[in-house]
Each structure stands twice: as C-alpha cells, then as structure tokens.
C-alpha positions as CSV (number, residue, x, y, z in Angstrom):
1,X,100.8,7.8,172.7
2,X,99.9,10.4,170.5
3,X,102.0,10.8,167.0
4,X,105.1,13.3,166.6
5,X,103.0,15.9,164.5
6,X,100.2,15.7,167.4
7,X,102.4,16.7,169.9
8,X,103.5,19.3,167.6
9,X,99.6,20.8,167.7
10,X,99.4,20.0,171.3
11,X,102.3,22.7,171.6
12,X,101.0,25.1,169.2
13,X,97.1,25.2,171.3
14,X,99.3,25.5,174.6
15,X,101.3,28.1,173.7
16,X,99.0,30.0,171.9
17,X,96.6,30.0,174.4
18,X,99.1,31.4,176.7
19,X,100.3,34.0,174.3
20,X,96.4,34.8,173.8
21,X,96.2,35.6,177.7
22,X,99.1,37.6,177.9
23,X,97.7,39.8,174.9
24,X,94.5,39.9,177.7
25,X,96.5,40.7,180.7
26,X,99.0,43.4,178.9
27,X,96.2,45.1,177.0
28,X,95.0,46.8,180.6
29,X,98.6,48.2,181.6
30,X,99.0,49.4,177.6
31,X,95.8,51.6,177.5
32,X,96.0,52.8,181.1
33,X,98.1,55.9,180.2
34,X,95.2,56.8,177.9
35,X,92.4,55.4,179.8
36,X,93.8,54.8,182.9
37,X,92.6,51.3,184.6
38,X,89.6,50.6,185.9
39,X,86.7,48.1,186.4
40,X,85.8,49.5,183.1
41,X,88.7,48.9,181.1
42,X,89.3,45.7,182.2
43,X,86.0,44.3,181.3
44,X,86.4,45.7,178.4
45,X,89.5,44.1,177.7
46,X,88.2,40.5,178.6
47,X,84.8,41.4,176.5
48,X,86.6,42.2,173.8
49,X,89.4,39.2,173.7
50,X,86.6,36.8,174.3
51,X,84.8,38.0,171.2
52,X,87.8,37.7,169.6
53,X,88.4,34.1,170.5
54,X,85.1,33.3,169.9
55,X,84.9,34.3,166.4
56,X,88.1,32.7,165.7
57,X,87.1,29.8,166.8
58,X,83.9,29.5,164.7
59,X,86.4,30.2,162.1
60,X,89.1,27.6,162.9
61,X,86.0,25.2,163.1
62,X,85.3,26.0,159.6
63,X,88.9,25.7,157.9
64,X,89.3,22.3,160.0
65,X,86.6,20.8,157.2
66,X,89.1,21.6,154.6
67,X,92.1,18.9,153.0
68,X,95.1,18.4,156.0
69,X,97.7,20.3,154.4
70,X,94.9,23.1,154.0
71,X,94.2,23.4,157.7
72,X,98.2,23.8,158.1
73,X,99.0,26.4,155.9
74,X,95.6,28.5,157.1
75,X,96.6,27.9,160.7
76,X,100.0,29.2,160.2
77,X,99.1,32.1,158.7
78,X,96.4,33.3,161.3
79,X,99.1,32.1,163.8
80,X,101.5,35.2,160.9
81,X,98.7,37.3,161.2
82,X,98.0,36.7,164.6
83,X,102.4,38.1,165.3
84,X,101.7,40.8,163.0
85,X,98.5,42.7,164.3
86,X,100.2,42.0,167.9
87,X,102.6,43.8,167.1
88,X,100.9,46.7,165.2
89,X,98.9,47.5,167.9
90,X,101.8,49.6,169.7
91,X,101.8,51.6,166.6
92,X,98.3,51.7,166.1
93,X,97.4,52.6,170.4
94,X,99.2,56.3,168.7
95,X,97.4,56.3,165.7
96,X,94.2,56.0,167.1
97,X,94.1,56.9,170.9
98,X,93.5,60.4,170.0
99,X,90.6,60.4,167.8
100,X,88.8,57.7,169.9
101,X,89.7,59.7,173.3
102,X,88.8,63.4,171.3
103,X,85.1,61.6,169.6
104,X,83.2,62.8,172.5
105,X,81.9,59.6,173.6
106,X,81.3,58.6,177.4
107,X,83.7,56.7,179.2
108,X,82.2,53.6,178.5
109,X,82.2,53.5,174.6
110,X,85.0,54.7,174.5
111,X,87.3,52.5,176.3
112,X,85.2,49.8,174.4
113,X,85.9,51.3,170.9
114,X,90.0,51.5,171.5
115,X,90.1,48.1,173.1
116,X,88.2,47.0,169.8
117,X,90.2,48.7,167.8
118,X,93.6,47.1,169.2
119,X,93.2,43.9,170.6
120,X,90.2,42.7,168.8
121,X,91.6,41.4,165.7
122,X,95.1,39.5,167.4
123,X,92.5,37.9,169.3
124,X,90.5,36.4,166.5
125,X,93.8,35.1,165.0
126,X,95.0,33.7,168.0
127,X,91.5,31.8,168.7
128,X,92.1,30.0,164.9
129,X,94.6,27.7,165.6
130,X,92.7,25.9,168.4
131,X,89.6,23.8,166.6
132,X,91.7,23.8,163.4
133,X,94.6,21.9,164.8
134,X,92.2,19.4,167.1
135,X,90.6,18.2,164.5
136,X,94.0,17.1,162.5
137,X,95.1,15.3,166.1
138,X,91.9,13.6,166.0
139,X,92.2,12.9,161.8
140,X,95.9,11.0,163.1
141,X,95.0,9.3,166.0
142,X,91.2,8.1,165.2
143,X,90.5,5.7,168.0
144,X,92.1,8.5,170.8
145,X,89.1,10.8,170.4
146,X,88.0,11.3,173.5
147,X,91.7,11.2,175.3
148,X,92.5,13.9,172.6
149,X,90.2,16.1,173.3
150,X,90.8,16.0,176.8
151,X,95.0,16.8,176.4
152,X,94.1,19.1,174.1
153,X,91.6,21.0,176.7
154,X,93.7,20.8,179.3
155,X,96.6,22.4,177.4
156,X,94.5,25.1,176.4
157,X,93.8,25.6,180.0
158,X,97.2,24.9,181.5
159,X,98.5,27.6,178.8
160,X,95.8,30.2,179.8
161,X,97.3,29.7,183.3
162,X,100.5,30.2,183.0
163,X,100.3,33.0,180.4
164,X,98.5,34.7,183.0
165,X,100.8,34.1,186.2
166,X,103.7,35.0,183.8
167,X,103.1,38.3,182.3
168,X,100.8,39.4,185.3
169,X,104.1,38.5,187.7
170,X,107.0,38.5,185.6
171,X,106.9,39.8,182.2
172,X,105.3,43.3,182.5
173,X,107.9,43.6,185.3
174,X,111.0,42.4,183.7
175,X,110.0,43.3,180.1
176,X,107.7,45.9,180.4
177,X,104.5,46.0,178.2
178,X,105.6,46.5,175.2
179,X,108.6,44.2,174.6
180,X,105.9,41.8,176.4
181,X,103.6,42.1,173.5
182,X,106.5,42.1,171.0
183,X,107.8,38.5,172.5
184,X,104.3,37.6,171.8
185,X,104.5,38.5,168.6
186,X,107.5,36.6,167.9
187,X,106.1,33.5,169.7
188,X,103.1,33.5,167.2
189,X,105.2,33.8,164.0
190,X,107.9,30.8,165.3
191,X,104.6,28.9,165.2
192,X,103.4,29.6,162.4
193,X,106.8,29.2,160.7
194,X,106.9,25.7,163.1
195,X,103.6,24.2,160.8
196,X,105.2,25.3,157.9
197,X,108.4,23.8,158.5
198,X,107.7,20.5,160.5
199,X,105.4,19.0,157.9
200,X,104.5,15.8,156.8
201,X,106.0,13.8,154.4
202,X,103.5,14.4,151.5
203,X,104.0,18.2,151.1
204,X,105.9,19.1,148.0
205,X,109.4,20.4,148.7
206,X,109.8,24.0,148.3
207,X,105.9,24.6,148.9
208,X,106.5,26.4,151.9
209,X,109.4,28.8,150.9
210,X,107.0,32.1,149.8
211,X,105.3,31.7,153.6
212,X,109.1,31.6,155.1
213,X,110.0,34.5,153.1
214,X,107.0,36.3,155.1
215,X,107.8,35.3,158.3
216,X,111.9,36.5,157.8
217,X,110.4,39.8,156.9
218,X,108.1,40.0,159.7
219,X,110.5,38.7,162.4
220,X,112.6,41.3,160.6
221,X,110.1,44.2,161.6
222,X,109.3,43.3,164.9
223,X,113.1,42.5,165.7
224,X,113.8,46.6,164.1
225,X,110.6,47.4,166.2
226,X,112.0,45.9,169.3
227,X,115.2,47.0,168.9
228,X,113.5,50.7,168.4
229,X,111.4,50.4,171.3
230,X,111.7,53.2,173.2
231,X,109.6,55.1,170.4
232,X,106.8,52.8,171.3
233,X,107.1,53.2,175.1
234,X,107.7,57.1,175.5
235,X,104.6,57.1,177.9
236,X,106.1,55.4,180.5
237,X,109.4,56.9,182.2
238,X,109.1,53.8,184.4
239,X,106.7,51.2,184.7
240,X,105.9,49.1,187.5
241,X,104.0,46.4,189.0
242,X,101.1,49.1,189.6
243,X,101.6,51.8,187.4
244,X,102.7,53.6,183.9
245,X,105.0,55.9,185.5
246,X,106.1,59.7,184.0
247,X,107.4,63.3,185.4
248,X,106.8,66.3,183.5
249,X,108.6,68.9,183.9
250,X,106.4,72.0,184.8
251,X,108.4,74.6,186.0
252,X,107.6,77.3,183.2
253,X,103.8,76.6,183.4
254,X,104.0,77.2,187.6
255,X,107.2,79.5,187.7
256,X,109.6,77.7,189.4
257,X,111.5,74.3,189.5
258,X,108.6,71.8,189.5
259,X,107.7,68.7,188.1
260,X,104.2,66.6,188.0
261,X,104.1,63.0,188.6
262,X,101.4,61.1,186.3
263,X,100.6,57.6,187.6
264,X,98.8,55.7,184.5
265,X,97.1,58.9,183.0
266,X,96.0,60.8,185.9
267,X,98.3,63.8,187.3
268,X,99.2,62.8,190.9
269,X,100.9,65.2,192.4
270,X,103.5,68.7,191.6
271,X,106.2,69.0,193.9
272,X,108.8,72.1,193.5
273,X,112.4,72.0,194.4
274,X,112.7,75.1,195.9
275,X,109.9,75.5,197.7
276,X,108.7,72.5,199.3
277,X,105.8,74.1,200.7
278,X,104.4,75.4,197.9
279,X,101.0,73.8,197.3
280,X,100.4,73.6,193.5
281,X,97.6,71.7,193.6
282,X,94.5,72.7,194.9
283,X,93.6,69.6,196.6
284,X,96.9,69.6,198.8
285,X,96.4,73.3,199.6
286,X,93.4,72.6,201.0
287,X,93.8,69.5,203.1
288,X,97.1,71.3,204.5
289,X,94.9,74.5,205.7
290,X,92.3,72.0,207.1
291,X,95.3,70.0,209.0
292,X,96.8,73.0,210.5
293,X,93.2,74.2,211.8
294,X,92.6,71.5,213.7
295,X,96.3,69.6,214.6
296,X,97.5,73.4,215.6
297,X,100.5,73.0,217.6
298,X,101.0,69.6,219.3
299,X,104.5,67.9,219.8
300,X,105.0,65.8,218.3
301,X,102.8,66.2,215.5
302,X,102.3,62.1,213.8
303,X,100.6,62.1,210.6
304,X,99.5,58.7,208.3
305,X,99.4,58.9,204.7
306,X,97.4,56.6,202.9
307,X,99.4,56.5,199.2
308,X,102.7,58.4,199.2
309,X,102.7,59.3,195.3
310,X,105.4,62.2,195.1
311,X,105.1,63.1,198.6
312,X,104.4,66.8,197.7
313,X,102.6,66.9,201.2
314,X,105.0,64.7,203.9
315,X,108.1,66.8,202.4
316,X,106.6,70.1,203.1
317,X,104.8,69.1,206.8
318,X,108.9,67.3,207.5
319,X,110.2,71.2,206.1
320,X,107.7,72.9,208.3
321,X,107.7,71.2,211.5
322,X,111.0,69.6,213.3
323,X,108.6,67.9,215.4
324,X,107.0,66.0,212.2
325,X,106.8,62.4,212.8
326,X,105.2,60.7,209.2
327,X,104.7,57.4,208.2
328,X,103.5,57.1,204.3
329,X,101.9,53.8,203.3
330,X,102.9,53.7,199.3
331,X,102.2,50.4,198.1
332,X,104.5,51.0,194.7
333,X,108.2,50.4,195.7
334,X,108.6,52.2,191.9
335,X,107.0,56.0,192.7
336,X,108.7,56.1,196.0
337,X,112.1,55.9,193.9
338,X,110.8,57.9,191.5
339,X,109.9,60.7,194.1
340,X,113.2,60.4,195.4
341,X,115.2,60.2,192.1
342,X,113.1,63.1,190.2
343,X,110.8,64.9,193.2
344,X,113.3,65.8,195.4
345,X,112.5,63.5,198.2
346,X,115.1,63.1,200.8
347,X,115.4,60.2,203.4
348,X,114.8,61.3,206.7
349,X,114.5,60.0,209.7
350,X,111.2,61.3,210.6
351,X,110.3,59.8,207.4
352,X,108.8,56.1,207.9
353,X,107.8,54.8,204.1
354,X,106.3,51.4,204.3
355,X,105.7,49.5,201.3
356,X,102.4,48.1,201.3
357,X,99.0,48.1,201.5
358,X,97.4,50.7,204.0
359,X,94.8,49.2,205.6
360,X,97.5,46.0,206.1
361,X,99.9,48.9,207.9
362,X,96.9,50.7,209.7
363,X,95.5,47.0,211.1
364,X,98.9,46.3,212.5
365,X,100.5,48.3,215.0
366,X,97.3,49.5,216.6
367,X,98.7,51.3,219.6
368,X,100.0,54.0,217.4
369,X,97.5,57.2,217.1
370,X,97.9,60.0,214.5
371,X,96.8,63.2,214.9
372,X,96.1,63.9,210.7
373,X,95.5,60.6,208.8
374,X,95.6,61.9,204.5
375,X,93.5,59.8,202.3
376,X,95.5,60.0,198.8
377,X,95.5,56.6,196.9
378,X,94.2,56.7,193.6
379,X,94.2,54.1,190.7
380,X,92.5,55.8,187.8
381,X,90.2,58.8,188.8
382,X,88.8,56.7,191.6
383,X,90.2,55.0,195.2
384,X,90.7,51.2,195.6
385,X,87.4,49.9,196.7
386,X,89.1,48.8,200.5
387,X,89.7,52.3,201.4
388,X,86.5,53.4,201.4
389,X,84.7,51.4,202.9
390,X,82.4,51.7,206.8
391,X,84.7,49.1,207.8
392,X,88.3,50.7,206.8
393,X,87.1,54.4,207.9
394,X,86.6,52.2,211.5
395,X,89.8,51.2,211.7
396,X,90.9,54.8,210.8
397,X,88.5,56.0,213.6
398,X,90.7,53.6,215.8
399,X,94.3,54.9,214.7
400,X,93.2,58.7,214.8
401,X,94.0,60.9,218.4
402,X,90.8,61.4,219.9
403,X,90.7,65.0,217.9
404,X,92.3,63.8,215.3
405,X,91.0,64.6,211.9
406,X,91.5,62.5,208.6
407,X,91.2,63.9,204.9
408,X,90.8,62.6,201.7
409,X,90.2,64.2,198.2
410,X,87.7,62.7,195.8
411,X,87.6,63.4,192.5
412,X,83.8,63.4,191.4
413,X,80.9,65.1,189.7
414,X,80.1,68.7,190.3
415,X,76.3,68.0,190.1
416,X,76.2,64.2,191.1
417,X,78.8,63.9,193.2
418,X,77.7,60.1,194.0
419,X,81.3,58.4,195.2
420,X,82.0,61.5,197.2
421,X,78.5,61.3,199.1
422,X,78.6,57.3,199.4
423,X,82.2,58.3,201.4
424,X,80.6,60.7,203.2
425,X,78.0,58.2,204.4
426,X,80.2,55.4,204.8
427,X,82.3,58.2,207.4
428,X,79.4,58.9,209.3
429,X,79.0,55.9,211.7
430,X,82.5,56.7,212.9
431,X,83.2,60.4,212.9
432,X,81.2,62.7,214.5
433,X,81.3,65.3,212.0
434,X,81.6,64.9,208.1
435,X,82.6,68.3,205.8
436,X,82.2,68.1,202.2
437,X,85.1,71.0,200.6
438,X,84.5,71.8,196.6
439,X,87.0,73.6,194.5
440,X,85.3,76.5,192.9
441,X,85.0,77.5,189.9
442,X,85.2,74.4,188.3
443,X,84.5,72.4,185.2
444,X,81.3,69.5,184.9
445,X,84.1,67.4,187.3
446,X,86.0,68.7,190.0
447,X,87.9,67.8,193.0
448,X,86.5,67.6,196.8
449,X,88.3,67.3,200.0
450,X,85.9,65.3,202.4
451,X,87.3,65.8,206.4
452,X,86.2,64.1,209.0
453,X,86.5,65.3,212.4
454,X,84.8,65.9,215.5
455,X,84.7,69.8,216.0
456,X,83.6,72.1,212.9
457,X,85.9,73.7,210.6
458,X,86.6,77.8,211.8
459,X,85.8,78.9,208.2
460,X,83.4,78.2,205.1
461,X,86.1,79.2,202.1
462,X,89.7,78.0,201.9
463,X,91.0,80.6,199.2
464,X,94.1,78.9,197.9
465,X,97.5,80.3,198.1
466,X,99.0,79.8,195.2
467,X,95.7,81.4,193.4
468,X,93.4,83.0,195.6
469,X,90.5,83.4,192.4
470,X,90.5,79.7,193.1
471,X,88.7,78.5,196.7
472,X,87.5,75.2,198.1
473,X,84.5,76.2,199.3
474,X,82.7,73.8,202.6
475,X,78.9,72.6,201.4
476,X,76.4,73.6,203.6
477,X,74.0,71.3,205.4
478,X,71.1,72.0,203.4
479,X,73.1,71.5,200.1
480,X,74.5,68.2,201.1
481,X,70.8,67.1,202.4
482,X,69.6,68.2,198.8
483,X,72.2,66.6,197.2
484,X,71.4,63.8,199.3
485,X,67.7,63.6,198.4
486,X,68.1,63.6,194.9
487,X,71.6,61.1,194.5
488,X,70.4,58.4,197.1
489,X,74.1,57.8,197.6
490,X,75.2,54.3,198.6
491,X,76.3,52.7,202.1
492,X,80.0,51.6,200.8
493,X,81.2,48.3,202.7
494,X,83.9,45.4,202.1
495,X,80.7,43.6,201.1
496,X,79.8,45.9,198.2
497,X,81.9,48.8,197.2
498,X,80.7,49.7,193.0
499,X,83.5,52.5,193.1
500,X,83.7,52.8,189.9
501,X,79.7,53.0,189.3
502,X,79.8,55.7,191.4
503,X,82.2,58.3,189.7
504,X,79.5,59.4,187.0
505,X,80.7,57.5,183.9
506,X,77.1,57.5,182.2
C-alpha cells in the first residue's frame, strides 16, 4: 500500500497527464480556423507539446532535489501556471494569429511559430509535476521503488489515454474547444490548490493562504472567461466532430441573397437564395458546364457527390432537372444541418444525403451507376488522402455509366501543380481520357477542375457566367507533358498517398 499523500501525487501525474493530452488534441481543432488542419499542423502540435513536456520534465527533475515541502509548493504553482497560460491562449490565438499568419513565412514555419507561441509554454508546466511528484512517492515509501515507479508510469499512461479518447470523442463535441481548454484550465488550478491544501502535518498553518488567494483570483478569471465565452469562440458558428463551422453573409459583395460556408478556414461553397443556379464560384461553374456537355439529356439523370458541404451544386441540378436523382455522401452530420438551416437547402425526395464516408457509400451498393460523380471533399486546402487514390478512382470507374464522367476540383500551384498531376496520374489507369481545366487569371495558387471521361471535352475555354473576364481554361497535351517532365508527379495509392507534400507548401 502506498501512503495517503502518495496516492494524492498518483492523482495529480494521472490527471495531469490527461489534461496535458487534451491541451494536444484541442490545439489542432483551435488553430484550424487560422491554419486549417492538416498533416502539418498536427505534427506541429505534437512537436511542439513534446518539447514542452520534455523541458518540463528536465525541470521537474531538478526542483525534485530540493527540501519536500519545496517540491510542493513549486509543483503547485507550475500546476497555477500551467491553468493560467491554458487559459490565455484563447486570448492570445487573437493577439497573435495575425501577425504570425501576415509575417510572410511559408506554411511550414508558420504553423510551427503559432503552435509555439500558444501551446508551448502550458506544456512545459504541465510536464513539471510528473518527476517532481515521483520522487516525493519514492522519499515516502523507500522500499516500494520499483512498484512506484511502475504505478506511477502507468498512470501517466492510462491518463494520456483517456485524455485523448475524451476530448477527441466527447469534449470537443459536447463542450466545444474552448470551454474544453478552459475545464483544463480549471482542472490544473484544483490541483495545484489540492498540494497546497492537502499537506503534511509539518507545514506551518497559514503558509499556504497567499498561494490560495491566487488560485480564487484565477478560478475567478477563467470562471468570467468561461462565462464570457462566446467572445473567445466567434469563429465558429458551430463546431463539430470535423469542422469549425461559419456562414458569411455575402449578399452585398455578389449582389443578391447569398451566403458562404467556411469549413475550418477554407471557403467551401456560396449558395444564393434566390437563384439556386447561380454559380458563384468558379470551380462549380465549371464542373456544371462540363456535366451538362457530356450527361446532355438522359432520364433520369443520377449524380454522386463526394462531400455535400452547402450543396450549392445538388440544389441547383434538383432546381434544373425534375428528373434529378442525387445522392450526396457528407460525412459531417453538422454542415448538412447547417446547409439546411442557413443555405437554403430543402429536403427532397430526389435528394438522398448519406452520412458517411464516400468511398464506404460508393463500395456498397455496387449495382448503382451514375452518370456524373462530383469530387468535392476538402479538409484544409487539400482532399483526404482515400479519395485520391488509383484504387478509390477504380471503384469510381466501377459506379460511373459507361460514359459517365466524374469531376473534381483541386486546389494547387499554378506553376507546380504537383497534387493535381499525381490525381491526374492516379486517374489514368481507369479512365480513358484525363482533362486538366485552370481558372485564368489567377494568383501563384489557383483552382483546377480535373475530368475524367472517355470522349473529349467540345471546347478548350469555359468563360464563366457569373464573370466572363474569368475562364477555366483545358491544358493542352503538350503543357501537361511539360508539366509533367519537369514535376515528376507521384503514382497516389492506399499504400502511399503524401497529400499534403504535394500541395506546394515549401
């Protein structure tokens, strides 16, 4: 048996540890709206809360040298310090988003220097306690050494667990991410306020009382802070299991009733009230020309989305044709309800929205055929690995009508477009026919509609409707086989997939 102030440190390394994982696991969804999430940001968010832990524990292994009642009161307040810079970080992520973002720096460094610059420091705290709090176990209970060292381990590691199942699973979906990080918060400083008020015998009364008064004031402040946290959260109107979720509305920018739907940080998709079929983004102009080329009239006409996002193109294709028969695979229960509550979707019958993943719904039913299958499922600036692989564009081969055509839009490099070419490559063993369409004029990144089909497109320049200075324009065969020659794109497959190498972050 262990003494009652051991178990009292066994708590405090469980706990913490699981309070330090849920600072890991709710740093991705807090920068996404500024960063969006990636491979990049997240191993930049465990680089960065490793360092931290690391450092802190070279530092909790130093104050453990000092006198008992020492390592107490230094433990509780990194374990103060630890609730406070938690906490600060949602005011700080405003503070300092914009500089970091507007410094100029590549992708790279720059998630890595807002990451730092957040979660570093309540990461260092956090990794204090830990050594510190071990080696006062082991000072009670000298002839347990190796038994402690084991529980203590193993409650480090059982806390890491469940601090990650719960905030990844419950917390961000029930709390959200920033009351998540404020119960943190509040978790640290009742355990630092724990070793200051559970102590042993030999502490002079009334030694603790300015170290109280601290923790009162901050509970105080991150009580007002949670209790004023909708100032902190204004980037999310909702915020799901997959995504910070906002509309804009847009309407004076386009000139009607409109409104945008940003998923994380990236604009999605614009849908108008009005006019359902008005395209006010270039990318869904152009893949609806491209669909009426080559669908023309059959009946019925069955179309496959792969991501529903606000549905800007199933709403106007179920406006436009009574003979429409869609199916939209939206993984995120949350955006279809927030298409219907604020895009103006309506239910309709001809409207089949299944909730999960698409190449799960594709790999299914495989007896249905489409005649247009829509490639629109981004997280970030760049598709979920699975959907862009030799082996999913297969099974998209399978579910198409035998002139069926299937789109997607890429967002990529103007001059080394290397994710848009590696799709294009990854197409080819299973369409006849690949076109490469580039919105022009554009900017050092632009967006590309890749079709693949079996019979060639009727025209070389899709001016868009809603501005016809704007066209997507179809690469020629010599310009893709230059492009080609000098990218050396990559063969994507389940086996490798580097998506997010590929969208030209150096």
């Amino acid at each position: 048996m262990v003494t009652r102030t051991a178990f009292h440190y066994l708590v405090v390394v469980t706990v913490s540890s699981a309070c330090g994982l849920a600072v890991e696991i709710t740093a991705g969804r807090l920068i996404a709206p500024y960063l969006g999430m990636s491979l990049y940001t997240w191993t930049a968010v465990i680089a960065v809360v490793l360092a931290g832990f690391s450092l802190g524990h070279w530092i909790g292994g130093h104050i453990a040298e000092a006198p008992q009642e020492t390592v107490r009161r230094r433990v509780a307040w990194a374990l103060l310090l630890a609730g406070l810079s938690t906490a600060a970080s949602l005011v700080l992520i405003r503070l300092v988003s914009g500089p970091i973002v507007a410094a100029g720096m590549t992708p790279v460094p720059t998630i890595l220097a807002l990451t730092m610059a957040l979660f570093f420091l309540p990461s260092v705290f956090v990794g204090i306690p830990s050594p510190a709090l071990v080696k006062l176990a082991i000072d009670e209970n000298p002839p347990r050494i190796g038994r402690l060292l084991g529980l203590f381990y193993a409650g480090g590691a059982i806390g890491a667990i469940v601090g990650t199942l719960a905030t990844g699973y419950l917390f961000i979906s029930w709390l959200g991410s920033t009351r998540t990080l404020l119960l943190v918060a509040a978790l640290y400083l009742a355990m630092g306020a724990s070793l200051l008020v559970v102590r042993p015998q030999t502490q002079p009364a009334g030694a603790v009382t300015v170290p109280l008064v601290v923790v009162a004031v901050l509970g105080a402040a991150i009580a007002a802070g949670g209790m004023r946290v909708s100032a902190f959260t204004g980037n999310c109107d909702v915020e799901s299991d997959y995504y910070c979720i906002r509309t804009l509305d847009v309407s004076d920018e386009v000139g009607t009733e409109a409104r945008l739907m940003v998923l994380d940080h990236l604009g999605h998709s614009i849908s108008s009230r009005d006019e359902p079929q008005s395209f006010l983004m270039p990318y869904v102009d152009a893949q609806d020309m491209l669909a009426r080329m080559h669908s023309g009239r059959r009946t019925p006409f069955r179309a496959f989305f792969i991501g529903g996002g606000g549905f800007t193109l199933p709403r106007a294709w179920l406006a436009a044709r009574p003979d429409a028969e869609i199916t939209v695979a939206e993984i995120d229960p949350a955006v279809t309800a927030v298409a219907i509550g604020e895009m103006w979707l309506r239910p309709d019958e001809r409207l089949t929205i299944v909730h999960q993943d698409a190449r799960q719904v594709l790999s299914h039913d495989r007896a249905e055929r489409y005649d247009v299958i829509v490639g629109d499922a981004f997280h970030d600036i760049a598709v979920p690995p699975h959907l862009v692989t030799s082996e999913f564009f297969a099974l998209v081969r399978a579910r198409l009508a035998d002139d069926g055509i299937f789109l997607m839009n890429v967002i990529d490099s103007i001059w080394r477009p290397r994710l848009a070419l590696s799709i294009a490559e990854a197409l080819k063993p299973s369409f006849a026919r690949i076109e490469i369409w580039a919105l022009q004029p554009s900017g050092e990144r632009t967006t590309f509609v890749i079709a693949a089909l079996d019979a060639p497109s009727p025209v070389d320049r899709l001016p868009l409707r809603s501005d016809p200075a704007q066209a997507f324009v179809r690469l020629s065969a010599d310009a893709v086989e230059a492009l080609v020659a000098a990218i050396d794109p990559v063969m994507l497959t389940d086996d490798y997939a580097p998506v997010d190498r590929l969208i030209g972050v150096e």
